[in-house]
C-alpha positions as CSV (number, residue, x, y, z in Angstrom):
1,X,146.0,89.8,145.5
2,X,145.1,91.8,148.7
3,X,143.9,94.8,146.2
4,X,140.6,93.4,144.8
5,X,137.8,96.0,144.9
6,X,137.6,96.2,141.5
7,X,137.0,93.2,141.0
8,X,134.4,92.9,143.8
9,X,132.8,95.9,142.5
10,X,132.1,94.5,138.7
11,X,131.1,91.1,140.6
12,X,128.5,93.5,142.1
13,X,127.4,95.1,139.1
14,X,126.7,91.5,137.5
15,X,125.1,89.8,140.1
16,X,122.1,93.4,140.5
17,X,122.4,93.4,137.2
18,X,121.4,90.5,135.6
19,X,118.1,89.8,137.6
20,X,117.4,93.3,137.2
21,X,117.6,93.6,133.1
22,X,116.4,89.9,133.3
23,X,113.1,91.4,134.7
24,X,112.9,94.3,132.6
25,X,113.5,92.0,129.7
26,X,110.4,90.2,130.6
27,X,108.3,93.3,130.6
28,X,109.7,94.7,127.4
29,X,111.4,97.2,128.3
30,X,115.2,97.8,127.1
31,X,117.8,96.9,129.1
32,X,119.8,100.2,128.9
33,X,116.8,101.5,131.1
34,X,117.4,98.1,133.6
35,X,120.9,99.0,133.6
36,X,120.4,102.3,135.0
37,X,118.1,101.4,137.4
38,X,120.6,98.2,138.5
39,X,123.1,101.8,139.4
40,X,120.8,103.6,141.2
41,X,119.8,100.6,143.1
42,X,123.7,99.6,144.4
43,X,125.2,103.4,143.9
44,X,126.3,105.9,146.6
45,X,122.8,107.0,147.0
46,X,120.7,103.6,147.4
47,X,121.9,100.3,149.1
48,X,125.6,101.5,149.3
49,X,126.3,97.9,147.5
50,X,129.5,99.7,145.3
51,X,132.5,101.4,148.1
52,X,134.7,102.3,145.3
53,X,132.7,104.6,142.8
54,X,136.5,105.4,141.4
55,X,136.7,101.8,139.9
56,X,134.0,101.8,138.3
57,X,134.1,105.2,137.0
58,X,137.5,103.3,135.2
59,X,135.2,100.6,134.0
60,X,132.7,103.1,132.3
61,X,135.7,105.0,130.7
62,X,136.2,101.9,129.3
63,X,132.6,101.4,128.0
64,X,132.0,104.7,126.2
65,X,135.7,104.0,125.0
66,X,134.7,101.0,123.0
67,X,130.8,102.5,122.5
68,X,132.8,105.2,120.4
69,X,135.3,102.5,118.6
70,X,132.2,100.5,117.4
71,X,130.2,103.6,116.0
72,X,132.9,104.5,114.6
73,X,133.2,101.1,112.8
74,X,129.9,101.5,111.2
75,X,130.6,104.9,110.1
76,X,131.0,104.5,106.5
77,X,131.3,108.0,104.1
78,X,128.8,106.1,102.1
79,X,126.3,106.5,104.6
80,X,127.4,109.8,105.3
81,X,126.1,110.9,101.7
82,X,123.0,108.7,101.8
83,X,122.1,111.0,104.6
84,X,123.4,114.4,103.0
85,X,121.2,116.7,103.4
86,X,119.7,115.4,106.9
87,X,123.0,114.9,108.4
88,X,124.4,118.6,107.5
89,X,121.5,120.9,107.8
90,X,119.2,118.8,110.3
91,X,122.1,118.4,112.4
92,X,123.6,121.7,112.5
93,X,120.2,123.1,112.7
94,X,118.9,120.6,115.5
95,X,122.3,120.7,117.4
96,X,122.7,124.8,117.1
97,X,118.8,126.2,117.9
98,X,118.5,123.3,120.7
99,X,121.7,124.9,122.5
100,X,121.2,128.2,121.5
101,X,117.4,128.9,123.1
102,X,118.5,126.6,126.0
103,X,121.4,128.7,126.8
104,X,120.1,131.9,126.5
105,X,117.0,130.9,128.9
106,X,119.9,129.3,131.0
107,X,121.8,132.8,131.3
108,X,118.8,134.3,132.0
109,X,118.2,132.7,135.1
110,X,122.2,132.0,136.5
111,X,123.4,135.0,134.5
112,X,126.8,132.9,134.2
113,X,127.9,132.7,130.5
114,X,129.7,129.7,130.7
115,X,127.6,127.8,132.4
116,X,124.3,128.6,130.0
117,X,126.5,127.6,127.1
118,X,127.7,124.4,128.2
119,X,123.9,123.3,129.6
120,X,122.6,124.1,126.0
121,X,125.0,121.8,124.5
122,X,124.4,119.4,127.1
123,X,121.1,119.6,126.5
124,X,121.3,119.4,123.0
125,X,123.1,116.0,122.4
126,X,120.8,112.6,122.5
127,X,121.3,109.0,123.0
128,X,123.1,107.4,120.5
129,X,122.8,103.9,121.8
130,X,118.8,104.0,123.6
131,X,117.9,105.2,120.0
132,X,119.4,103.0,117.8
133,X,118.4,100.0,120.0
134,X,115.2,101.1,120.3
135,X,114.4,101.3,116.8
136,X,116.5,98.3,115.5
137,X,114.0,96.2,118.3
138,X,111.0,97.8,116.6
139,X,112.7,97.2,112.9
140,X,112.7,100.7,112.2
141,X,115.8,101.8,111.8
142,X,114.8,102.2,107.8
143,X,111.5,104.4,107.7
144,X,111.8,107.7,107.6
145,X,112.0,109.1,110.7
146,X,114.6,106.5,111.5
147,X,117.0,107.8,109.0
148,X,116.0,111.5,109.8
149,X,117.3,110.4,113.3
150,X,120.0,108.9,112.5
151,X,121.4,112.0,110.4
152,X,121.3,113.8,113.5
153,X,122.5,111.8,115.7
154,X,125.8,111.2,113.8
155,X,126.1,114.8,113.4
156,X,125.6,115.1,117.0
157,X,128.6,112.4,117.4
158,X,130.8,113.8,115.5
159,X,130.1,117.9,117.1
160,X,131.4,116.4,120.4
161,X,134.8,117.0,118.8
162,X,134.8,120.9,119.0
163,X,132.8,120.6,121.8
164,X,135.8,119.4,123.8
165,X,138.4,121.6,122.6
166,X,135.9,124.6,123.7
167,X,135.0,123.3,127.1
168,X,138.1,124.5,129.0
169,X,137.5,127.9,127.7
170,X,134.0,127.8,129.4
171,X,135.9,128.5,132.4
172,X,136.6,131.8,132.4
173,X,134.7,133.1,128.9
174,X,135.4,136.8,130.1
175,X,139.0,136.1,129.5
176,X,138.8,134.2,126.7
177,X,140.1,135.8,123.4
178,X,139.2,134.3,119.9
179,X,142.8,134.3,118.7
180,X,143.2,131.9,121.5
181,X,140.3,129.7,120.6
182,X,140.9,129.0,117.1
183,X,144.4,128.7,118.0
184,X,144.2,125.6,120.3
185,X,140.7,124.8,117.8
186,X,143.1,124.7,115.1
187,X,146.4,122.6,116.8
188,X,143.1,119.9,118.5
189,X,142.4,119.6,115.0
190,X,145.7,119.3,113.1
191,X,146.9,116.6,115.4
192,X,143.3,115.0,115.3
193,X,144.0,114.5,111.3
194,X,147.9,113.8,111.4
195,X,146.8,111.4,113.4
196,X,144.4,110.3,111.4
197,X,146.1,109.5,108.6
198,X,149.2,108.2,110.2
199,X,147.1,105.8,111.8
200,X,145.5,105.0,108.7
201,X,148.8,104.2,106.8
202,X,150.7,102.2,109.7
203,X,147.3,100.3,110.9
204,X,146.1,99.1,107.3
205,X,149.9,97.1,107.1
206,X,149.7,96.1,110.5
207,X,145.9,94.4,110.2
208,X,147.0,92.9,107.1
209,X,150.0,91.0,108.6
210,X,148.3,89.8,111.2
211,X,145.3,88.9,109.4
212,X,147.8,86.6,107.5
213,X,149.2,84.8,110.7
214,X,145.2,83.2,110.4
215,X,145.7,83.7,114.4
216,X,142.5,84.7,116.0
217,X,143.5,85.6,119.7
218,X,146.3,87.9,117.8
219,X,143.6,89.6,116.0
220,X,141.8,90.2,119.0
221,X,144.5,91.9,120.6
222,X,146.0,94.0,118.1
223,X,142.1,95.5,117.8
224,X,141.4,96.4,121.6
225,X,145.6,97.6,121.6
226,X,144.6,99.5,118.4
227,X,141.0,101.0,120.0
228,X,143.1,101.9,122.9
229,X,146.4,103.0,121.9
230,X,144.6,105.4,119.5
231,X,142.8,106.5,122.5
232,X,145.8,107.5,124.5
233,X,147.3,109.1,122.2
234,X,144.6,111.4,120.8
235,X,144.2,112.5,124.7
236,X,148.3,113.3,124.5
237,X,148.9,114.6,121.3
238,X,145.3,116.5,120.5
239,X,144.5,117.1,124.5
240,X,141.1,115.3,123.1
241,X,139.3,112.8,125.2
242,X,139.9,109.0,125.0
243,X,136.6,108.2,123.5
244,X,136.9,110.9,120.4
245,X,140.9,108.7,120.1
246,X,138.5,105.4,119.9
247,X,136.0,106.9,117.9
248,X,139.0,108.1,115.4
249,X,140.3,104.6,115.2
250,X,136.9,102.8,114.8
251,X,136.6,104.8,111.3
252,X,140.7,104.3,110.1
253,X,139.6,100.8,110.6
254,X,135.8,100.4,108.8
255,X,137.4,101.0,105.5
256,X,139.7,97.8,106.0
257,X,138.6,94.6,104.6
258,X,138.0,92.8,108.1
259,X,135.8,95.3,109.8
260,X,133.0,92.7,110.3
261,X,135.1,90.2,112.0
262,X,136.9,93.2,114.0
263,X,132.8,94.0,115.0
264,X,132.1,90.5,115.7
265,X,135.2,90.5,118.1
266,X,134.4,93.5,120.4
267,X,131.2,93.1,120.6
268,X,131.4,91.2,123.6
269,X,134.0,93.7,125.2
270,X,131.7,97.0,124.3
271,X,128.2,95.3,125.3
272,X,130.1,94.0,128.6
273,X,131.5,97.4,129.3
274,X,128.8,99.5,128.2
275,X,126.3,98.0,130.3
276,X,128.8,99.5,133.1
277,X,128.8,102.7,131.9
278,X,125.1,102.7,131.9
279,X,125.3,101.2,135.8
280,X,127.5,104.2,136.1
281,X,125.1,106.6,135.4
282,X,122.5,105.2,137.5
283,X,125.1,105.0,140.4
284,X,125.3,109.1,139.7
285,X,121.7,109.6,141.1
286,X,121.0,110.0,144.9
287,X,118.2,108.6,146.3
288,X,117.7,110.7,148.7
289,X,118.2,114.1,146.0
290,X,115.7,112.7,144.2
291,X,113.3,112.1,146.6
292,X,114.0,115.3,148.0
293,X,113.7,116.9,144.8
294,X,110.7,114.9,143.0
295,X,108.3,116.9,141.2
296,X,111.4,119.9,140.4
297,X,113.1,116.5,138.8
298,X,110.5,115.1,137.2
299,X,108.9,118.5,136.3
300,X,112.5,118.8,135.0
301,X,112.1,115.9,132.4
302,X,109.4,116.9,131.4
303,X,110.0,119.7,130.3
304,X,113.2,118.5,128.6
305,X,111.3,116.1,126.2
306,X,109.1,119.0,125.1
307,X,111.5,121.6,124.8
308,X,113.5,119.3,122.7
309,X,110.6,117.9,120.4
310,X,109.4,121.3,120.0
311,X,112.8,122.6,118.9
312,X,113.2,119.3,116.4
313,X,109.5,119.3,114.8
314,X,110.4,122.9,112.9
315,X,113.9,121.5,111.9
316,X,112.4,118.4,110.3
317,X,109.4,120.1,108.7
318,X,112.4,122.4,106.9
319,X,113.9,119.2,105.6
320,X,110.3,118.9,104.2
321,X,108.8,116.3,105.9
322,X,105.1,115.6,107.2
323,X,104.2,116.9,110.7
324,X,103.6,112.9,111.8
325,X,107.1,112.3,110.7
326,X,109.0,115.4,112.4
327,X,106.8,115.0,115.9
328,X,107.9,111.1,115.9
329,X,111.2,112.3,115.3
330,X,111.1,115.0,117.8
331,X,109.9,112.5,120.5
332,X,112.6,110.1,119.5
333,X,115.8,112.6,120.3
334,X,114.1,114.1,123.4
335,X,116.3,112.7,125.8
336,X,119.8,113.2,127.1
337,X,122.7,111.4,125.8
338,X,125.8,109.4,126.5
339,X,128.0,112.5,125.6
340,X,126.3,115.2,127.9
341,X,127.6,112.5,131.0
342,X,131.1,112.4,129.3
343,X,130.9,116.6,128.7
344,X,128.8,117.2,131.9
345,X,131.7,115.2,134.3
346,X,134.4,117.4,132.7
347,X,132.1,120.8,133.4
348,X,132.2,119.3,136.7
349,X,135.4,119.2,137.4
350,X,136.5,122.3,135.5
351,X,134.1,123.9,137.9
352,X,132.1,125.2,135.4
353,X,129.3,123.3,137.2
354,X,128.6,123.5,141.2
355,X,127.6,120.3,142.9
356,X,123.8,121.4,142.9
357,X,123.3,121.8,139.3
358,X,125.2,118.8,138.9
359,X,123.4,116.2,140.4
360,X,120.0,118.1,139.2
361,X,121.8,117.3,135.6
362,X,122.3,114.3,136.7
363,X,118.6,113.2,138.5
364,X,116.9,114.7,134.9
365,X,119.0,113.0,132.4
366,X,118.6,109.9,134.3
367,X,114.9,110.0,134.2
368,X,114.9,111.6,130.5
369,X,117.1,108.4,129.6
370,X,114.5,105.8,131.4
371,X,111.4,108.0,129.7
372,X,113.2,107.3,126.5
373,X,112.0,103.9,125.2
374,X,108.8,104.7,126.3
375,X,108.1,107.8,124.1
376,X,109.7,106.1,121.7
377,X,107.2,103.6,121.3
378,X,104.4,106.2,122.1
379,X,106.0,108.1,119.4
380,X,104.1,106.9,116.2
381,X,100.9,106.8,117.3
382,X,101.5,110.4,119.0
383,X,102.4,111.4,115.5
384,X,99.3,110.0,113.7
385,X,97.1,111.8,116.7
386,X,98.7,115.3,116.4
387,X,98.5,115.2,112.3
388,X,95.3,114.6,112.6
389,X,94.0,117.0,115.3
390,X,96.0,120.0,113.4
391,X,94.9,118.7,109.6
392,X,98.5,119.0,108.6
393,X,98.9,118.8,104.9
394,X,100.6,115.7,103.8
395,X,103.2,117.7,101.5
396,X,101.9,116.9,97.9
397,X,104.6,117.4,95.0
398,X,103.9,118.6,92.0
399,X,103.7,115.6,89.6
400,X,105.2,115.0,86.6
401,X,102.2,113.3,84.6
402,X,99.0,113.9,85.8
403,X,97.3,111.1,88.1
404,X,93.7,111.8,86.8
405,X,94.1,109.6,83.5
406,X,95.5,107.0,86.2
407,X,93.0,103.8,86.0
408,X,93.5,100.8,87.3
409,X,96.6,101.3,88.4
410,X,99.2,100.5,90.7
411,X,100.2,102.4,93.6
412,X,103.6,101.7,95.2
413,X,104.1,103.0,98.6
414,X,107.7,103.0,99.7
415,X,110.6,103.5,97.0
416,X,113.3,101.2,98.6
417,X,114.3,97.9,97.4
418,X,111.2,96.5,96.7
419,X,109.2,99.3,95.6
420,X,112.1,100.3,93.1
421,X,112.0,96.2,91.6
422,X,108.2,96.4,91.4
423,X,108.4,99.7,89.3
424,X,111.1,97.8,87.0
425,X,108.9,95.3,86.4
426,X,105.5,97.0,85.8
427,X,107.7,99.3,83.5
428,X,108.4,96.1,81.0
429,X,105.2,94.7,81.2
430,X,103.6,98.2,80.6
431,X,101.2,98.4,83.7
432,X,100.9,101.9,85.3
433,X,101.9,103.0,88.5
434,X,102.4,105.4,90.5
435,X,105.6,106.2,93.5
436,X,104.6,107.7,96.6
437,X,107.5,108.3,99.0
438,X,108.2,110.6,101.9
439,X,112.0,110.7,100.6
440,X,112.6,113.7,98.5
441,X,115.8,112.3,96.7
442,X,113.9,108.6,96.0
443,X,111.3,110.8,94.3
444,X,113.7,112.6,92.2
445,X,115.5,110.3,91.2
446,X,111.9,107.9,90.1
447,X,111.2,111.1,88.8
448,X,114.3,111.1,86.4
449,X,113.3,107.6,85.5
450,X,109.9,108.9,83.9
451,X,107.8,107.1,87.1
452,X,104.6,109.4,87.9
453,X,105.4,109.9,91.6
454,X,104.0,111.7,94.4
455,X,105.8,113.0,97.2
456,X,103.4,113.2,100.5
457,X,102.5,110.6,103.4
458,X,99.8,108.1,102.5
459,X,98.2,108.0,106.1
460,X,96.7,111.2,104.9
461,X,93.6,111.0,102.9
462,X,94.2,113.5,100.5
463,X,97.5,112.0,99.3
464,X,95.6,108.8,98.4
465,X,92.9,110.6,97.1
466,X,96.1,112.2,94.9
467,X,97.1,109.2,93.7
468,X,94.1,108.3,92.4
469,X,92.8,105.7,95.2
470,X,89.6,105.4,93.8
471,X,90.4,104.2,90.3
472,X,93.4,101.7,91.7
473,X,93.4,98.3,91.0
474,X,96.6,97.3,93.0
475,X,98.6,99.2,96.5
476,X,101.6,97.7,97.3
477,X,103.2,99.1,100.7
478,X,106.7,98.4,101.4
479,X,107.8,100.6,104.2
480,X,108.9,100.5,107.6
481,X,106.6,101.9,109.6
482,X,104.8,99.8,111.2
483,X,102.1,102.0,113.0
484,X,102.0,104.2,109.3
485,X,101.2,100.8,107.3
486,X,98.4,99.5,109.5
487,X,97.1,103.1,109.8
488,X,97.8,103.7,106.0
489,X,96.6,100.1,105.0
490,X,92.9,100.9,107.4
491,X,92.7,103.9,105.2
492,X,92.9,102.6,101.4
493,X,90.2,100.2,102.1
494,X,88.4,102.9,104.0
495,X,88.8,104.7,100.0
496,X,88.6,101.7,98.5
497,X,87.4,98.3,99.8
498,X,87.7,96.4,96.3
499,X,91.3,97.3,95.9
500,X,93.7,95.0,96.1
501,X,96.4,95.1,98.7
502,X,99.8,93.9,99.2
503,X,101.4,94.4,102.6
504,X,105.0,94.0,103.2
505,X,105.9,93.4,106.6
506,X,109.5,92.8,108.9
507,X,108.1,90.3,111.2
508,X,105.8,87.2,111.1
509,X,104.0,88.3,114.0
510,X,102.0,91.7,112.3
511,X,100.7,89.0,109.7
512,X,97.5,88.7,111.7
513,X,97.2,92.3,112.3
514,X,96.9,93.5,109.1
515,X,95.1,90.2,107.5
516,X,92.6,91.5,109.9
517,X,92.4,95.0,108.8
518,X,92.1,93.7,105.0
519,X,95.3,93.0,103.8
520,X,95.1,90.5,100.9
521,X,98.6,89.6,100.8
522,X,100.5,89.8,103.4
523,X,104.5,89.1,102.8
524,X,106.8,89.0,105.7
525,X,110.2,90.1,104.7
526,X,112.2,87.0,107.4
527,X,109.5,84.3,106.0
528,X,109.7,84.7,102.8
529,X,113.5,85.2,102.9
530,X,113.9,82.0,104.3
531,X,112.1,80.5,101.8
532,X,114.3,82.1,99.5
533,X,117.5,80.7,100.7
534,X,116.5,77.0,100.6
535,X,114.9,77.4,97.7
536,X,118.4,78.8,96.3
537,X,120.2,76.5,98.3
538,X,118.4,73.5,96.6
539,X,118.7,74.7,92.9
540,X,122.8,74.2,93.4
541,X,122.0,70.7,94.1
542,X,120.0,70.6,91.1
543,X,117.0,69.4,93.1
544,X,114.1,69.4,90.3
545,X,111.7,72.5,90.4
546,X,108.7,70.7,91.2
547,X,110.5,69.2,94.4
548,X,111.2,72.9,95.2
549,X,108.0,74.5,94.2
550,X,106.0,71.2,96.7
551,X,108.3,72.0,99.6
552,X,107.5,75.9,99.2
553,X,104.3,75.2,99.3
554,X,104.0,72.9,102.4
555,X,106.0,75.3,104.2
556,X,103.3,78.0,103.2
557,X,100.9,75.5,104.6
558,X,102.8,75.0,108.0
559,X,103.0,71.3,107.1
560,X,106.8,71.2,106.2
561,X,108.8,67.8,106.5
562,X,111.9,68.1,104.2
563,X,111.6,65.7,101.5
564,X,109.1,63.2,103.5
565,X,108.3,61.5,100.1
566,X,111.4,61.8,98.4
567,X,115.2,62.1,98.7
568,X,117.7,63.0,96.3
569,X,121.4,61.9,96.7
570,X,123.2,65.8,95.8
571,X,125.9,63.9,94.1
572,X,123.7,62.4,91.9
573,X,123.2,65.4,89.2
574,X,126.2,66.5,89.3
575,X,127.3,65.1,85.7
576,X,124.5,67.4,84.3
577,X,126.1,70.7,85.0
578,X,126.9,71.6,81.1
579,X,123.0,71.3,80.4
580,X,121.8,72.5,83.4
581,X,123.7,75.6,82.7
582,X,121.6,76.2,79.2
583,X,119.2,79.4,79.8
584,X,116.0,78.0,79.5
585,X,116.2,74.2,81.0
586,X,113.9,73.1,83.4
587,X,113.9,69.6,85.5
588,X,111.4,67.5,86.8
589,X,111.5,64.6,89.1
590,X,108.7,61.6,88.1
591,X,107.3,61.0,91.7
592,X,105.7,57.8,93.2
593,X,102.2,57.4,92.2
594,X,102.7,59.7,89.0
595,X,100.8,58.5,86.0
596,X,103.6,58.8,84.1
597,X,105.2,56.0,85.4
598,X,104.8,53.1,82.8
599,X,104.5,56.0,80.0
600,X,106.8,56.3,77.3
601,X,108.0,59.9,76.2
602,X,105.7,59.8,72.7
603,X,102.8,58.9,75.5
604,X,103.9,61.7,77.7
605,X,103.6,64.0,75.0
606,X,105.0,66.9,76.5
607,X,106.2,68.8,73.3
608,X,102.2,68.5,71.8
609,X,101.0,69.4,75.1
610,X,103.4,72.1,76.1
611,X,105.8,72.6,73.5
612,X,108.9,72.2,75.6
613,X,111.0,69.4,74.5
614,X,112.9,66.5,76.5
615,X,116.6,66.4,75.7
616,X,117.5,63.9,78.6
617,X,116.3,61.6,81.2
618,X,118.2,60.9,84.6
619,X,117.7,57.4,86.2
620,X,120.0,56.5,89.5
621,X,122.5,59.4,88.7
622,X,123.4,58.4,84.6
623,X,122.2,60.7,82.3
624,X,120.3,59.5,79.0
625,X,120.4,62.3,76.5
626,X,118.8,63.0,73.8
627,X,116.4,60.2,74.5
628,X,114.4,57.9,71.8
629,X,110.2,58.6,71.8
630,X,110.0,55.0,73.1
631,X,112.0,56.0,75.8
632,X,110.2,54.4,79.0
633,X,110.0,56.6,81.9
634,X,110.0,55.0,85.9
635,X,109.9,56.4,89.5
636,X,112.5,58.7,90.7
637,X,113.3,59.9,87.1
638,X,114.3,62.8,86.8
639,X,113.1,65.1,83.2
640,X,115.6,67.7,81.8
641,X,113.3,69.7,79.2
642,X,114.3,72.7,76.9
643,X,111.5,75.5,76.3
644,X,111.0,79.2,76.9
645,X,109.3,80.0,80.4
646,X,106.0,79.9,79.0
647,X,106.4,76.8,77.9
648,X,108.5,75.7,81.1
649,X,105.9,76.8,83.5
650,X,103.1,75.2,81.3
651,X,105.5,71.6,81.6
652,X,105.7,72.1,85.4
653,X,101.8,72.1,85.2
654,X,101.0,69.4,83.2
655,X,103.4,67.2,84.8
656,X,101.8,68.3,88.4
657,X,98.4,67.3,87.2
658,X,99.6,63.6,86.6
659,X,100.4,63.0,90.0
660,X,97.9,61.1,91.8
């Protein structure tokens, strides 16, 4: 018990902490950037709150441990071949000409080899985790730029591999003989996938035993013994680093069955620990180096962000991409990331790296890392600016009917989920359309389907004005870009200010925003799902469609009280199931004040006025079938009627208008 500094020390780290992200929290600004300051504020070089740096240095090997063992849990091959092209060649591309220019202007000015190739790859790798956070808070993780980013970044996660295996030869690369290289490149490797799939065979029958002992705290264990254990032994067998062991076991175990309950679990260990990993990196800054060293720091960091946009914008414009799109992404990846700490520490120490150049690593990719989420949110609109001022081309594709016959038309914007129903749908009902995408494989493959698309970026003029703007009846945008739909949405009316718009959205709260720039409809994606899953959840209590349809509408309204007027016992309907489960059956419930109360069925009329006919009536939970014309209807009953949906709507109707 006398030995407790570590213990102090992490007590430390949560009581700067937490007021500290609290704060930046309330001025919207991530907490990864809170985090860092929190480090600089107790480290070595501010208050001198932390005396044993060692501890935590354990703690932070702990947090990129379990940062690595939850990517890895989300790293699917499925999403490995969505990406395809951007991971591979955007990656290789990004990774390779970002280190490559960096380290030759590196050996220009230290003339050390080693050194200039290990800053370019330090340079070279971004923030996994400021990133993905950043655009997940901003719900853009799915637009384009997004998934560019993401390609890269996962190619950048998994290059840190090799990267280790080279880094002791850095050392000394005069002596350094390729037979040597591939040699150990090769034996890292082997043991890498023989552990691999030994893992994979022994772990898959351990999770499923003790998935069977239905013994929660077990599970827990055996998945931080597995992140771990795999860990350790990756750093003995493959001489690779702990995190690349726990990266390794993350993906053995996202192909199991239970990899969202094994997220859920270590969630709490890997936010808890990585928020010390990022304290840990603050804690590497000096105060008084950086005030020494200011404007060559910040000048520094500066420089960084636009050496790396400016190396990303070409690489992203290859993939074939608008100049608003690769500048965005370019901004987003100009930082340092988790991994150059991890590879920079081990330069260190293998003395690849003198103190100096260390801690100026340091100071810059501290201050690239708080820039971050701030570029990243300036990024869009920087994007939109810049394509303007140049009058880059949108990228238009040839088509594969023409759009000049197009007249009033519907122009889809965004070929995901929603965009790809709509086109279903106009298809059967024989409306035309037209696809307009920024995704080159979503336009080939509505291409194949016969859709008239258009690959380009609708916040330029002349792709609208390719489309056929002016003759458009209808423009549906479903993307994720929230700065390019308000932008794009300003511009069709701009074309066109009789069109009629429908506006997808991700959040409630840009429902004014673009209602004010002349959205007609404006759907937001969380609302409207809600509505969705009562109105779901209802129909398996065989609540009548009209009681649905009423409460949909008063929450619309903002007037919502669940079932105010009326409330249905769920057992009640329950004998119904065999007819309810016929295709085309509709019910209806006879409310209070209806002027069908009193009427009998012939009265009613609904097969003259609708054609739909009643085949039984439902009064305090006993079904009447096939009920007599004088059948006498009362409050509360409930209508089963048979029709086609013409005729079902048209009943719904009819039986609407009779309530007073």
């Amino acid at each position: 018990m006398e030995n407790i500094a570590i213990l102090r020390e992490f007590v430390v780290i949560l009581f700067i902490s937490l007021p500290v992200v609290f704060l930046f929290q309330k001025l919207k600004i991530p907490s990864i950037v809170g985090f860092i300051i929190a480090g600089v504020l107790i480290g070595p070089g501010g208050f001198k709150l932390i005396s044993d740096a060692a501890s935590v240095n354990i703690l932070a090997e702990v947090g990129v441990i379990l940062l690595l063992f939850s990517i890895g849990l989300e790293f699917s091959l499925s999403r490995l071949l969505s990406l395809g092209k951007i991971l591979l060649v955007g990656g290789l591309l990004q990774v390779f000409l970002t280190a490559g220019v960096a380290g030759i202007a590196f050996y220009f000015i230290t003339g050390n080899p080693g050194l200039s190739v290990l800053s370019g790859f330090l340079i070279s790798l971004s923030s996994t985790a400021i990133v993905l956070k950043s655009f997940a808070e901003r719900k853009e993780t799915d637009s384009p730029f997004g998934n560019i980013s993401l390609g890269i970044l996962l190619f950048q996660d998994l290059f840190v591999i090799p990267l280790m295996v080279v880094l002791p030869f850095l050392k000394d690369p005069a002596s350094l003989q390729a037979g040597v290289f591939l040699k150990a490149l090769f034996f890292a490797l082997l043991g890498l996938v023989a552990l691999y799939f030994v893992a994979n065979f022994v772990l898959s029958r351990i999770m499923h035993y003790i998935v069977r002992l239905k013994n929660r705290e077990i599970f827990t264990l055996t998945v931080v013994a597995v992140c771990l254990g795999t860990a350790y032994f990756s750093f003995r067998i493959g001489g690779l680093s702990l995190s690349i062991g726990a990266f390794l076991a993350g993906i053995i175990l996202s192909k199991s069955n239970y990899s969202h309950q094994i997220i859920s679990d270590i969630i709490p260990f890997k936010d808890c620990f990585n928020s010390v990993f990022f304290v840990s990196i603050g804690m590497l800054l000096g105060m008084n180096f950086l005030a020494a060293n200011l404007p060559l720091i910040l000048g520094g960091a500066l420089a960084l962000t636009i050496f790396k946009t400016l190396i990303i914008i070409p690489v992203v414009l290859y993939l074939k991409f608008p100049l608003r799109i690769a500048i965005i992404t370019g901004l987003c990846l100009s930082q340092i990331g988790e991994f150059s700490f991890v590879l920079g520490k081990f330069g260190h120490e293998l003395n690849i790296m003198n103190n100096i150049r260390y801690e100026y690593f340091i100071a810059v990719s501290v201050v690239s890392m708080v820039a971050a989420p701030f570029f990243i949110a300036l990024a869009p609109g920087l994007g939109l600016f810049f394509q303007k001022l140049l009058k880059h081309p949108g990228k238009i594709e040839e088509k594969n009917i023409s759009t000049n016959a197009l007249k009033n038309h519907v122009i889809i914007i965004g070929f995901g989920l929603n965009g790809k129903n709509l086109s279903r749908v106009l298809h059967e009902v024989s409306i035309k359309h037209i696809i307009v995408d920024l995704d080159a494989e979503k336009i080939q493959a509505a291409k194949d389907d016969g859709d008239t698309v258009l690959y380009g970026d609708f916040t330029r003029r002349e792709i609208l004005e390719e489309a056929g703007i002016e003759n458009a009846k209808v423009a549906v945008i479903a993307i994720s870009d929230p700065i390019a739909t308000e932008h794009g949405l300003w511009l069709i009316k701009e074309l066109n200010p009789s069109i009629y718009t429908v506006v997808r959205t991700l959040s409630n709260e840009d429902v004014a925003s673009l209602t004010k720039l002349g959205a007609d409809e404006v759907i937001p994606e969380e609302f409207e799902t809600s509505i969705e899953i009562f109105s779901r959840v209802l129909s398996r209590y065989h609540v009548p469609r009209n009681v649905i349809e009423q409460e949909v509408s008063l929450v619309r309204k903002g007037t919502y009280d669940m079932f105010r007027s009326v409330s249905l016992e769920p057992g009640k309907l329950m004998d119904l199931n065999d007819i309810l489960n016929l295709t085309l059956t509709e019910t209806m419930l006879i409310k209070t004040g209806s002027k069908a109360i009193g009427q009998t069925l012939a009265e009613l009329n609904l097969r003259t006025e609708t054609g739909t006919t009643v085949i039984a009536v439902v009064r305090e939970g006993k079904a009447s079938t096939n009920p007599k014309s004088d059948f006498l209807l009362a409050e509360n009953d409930v209508l089963v009627v048979l029709g086609n949906h013409a005729e079902l709507d048209k009943a719904v109707q009819y039986v609407s208008e009779m309530e007073q």
